[in-house]
N, C-alpha and C positions, 0 to 999 in steps of 0.2 A: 538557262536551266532553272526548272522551278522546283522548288520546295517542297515535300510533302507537305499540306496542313498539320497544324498542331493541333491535336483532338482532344476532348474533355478528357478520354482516358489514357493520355501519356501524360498530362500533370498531374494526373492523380497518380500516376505511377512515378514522377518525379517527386511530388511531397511526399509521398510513400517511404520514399529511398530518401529521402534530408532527415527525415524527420527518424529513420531509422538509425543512419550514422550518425546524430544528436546522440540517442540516445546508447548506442554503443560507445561514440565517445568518451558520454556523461560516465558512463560504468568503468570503460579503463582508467580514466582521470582518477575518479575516485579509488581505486584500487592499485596506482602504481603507485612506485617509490618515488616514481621525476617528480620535482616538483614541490615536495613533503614541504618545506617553509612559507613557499608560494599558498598551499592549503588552509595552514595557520593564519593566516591575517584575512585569504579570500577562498569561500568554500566553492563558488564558480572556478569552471574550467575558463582557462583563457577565449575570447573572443571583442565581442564589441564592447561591453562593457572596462575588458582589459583594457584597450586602444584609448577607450574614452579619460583614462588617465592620465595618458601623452598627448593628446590633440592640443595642438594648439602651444607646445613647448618646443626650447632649443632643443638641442641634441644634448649639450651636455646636463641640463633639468633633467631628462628622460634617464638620460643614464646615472645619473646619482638618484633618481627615482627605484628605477630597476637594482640596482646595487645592494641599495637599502632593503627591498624588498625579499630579495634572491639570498640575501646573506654573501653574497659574493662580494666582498666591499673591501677599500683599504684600513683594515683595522686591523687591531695586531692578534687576535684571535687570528682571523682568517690567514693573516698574511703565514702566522706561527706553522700554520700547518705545511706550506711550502716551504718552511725554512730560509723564511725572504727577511724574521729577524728575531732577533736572540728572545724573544720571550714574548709570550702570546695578551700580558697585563697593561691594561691601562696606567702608564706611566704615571696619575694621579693619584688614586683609588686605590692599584697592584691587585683590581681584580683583571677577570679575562674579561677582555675590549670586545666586546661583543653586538650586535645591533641594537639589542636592548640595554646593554650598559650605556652605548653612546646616545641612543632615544630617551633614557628612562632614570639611571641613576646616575650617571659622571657625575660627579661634586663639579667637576671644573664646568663644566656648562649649565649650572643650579640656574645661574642666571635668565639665560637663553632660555633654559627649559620653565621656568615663571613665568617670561615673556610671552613664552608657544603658549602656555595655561591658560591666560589673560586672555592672547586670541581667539584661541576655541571655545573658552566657558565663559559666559557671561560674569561670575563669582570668583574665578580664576581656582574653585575649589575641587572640581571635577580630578578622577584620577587619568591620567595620561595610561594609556594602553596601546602595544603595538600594533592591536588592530583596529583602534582608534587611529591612530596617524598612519600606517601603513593601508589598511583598508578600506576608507572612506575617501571618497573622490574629495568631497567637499574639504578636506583638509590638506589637500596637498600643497599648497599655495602657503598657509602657515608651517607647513613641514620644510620646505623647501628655504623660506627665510629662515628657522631655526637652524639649519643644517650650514645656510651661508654665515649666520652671526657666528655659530662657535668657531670658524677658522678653520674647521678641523679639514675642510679637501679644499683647499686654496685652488688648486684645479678646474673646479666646477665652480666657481664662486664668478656672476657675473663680473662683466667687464666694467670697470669705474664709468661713470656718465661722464659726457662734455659738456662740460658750461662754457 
């Protein structure tokens, strides 16, 4: 059985219709609620560039990546609101454990967080922002080791090497 041919003007009626739903996409994206944190650090709707931030990682990178990003994380903010534990405050600080508390200001990870500074800015004097380390592809690699030094998700912390 053969085919019909594909003619100049049925791909011009497919890019027609891509480039339509793009753009209808682009408008609900911008306009829902899904997603509101997600918009804060990345004004793109999700696609290739999202993916391009997982390529090439474990599972568990990916998902302390996504975590962080989503607000959906074990921190005791988040957890407070399920009632999963008695108080929503950074046990150091006694402010709320928040993603940018844990990225930004924790005293207990000051360290960690000089070392991430070091990495990303030449001068180590640059200010750290959540969509500096959430939104840049190029820093997830430093975000990632900041996130394995503080301890804080023993979970997602690679597996010790074999020597």
């Amino acid at each position: 059985m053969l085919l019909a041919p594909i003619t100049i003007q049925s791909l011009a009626l497919q890019a027609g219709r891509k480039k339509s739903t793009a753009k209808t996409w682009n408008k609900e994206w911008k306009e829902s609620r899904v997603g509101r944190r997600l918009t804060e650090i990345d004004k793109t709707p999700p696609g290739q560039a999202t993916l391009r931030w997982y390529k090439g990682l474990p599972r568990t990178q990916c998902s302390i990546l996504t975590q962080l990003r989503t607000g959906h994380i074990g921190l005791n903010a988040y957890l407070a609101r399920f009632g999963l534990v008695d108080s929503d405050l950074c046990p150091t600080c006694r402010e709320p454990e928040t993603v940018n508390h844990f990225l930004l200001t924790c005293r207990r990870f000051s360290q960690q967080r000089d070392d991430l500074r070091r990495s990303l800015f030449a001068n180590g004097r640059q200010r750290l922002t959540k969509t500096s380390l959430l939104g840049r592809h190029k820093n997830r690699t430093a975000l990632l080791k900041y996130v394995s030094e503080t301890g804080r998700f023993p979970r997602y912390d690679p597996p010790p090497s074999q020597s």
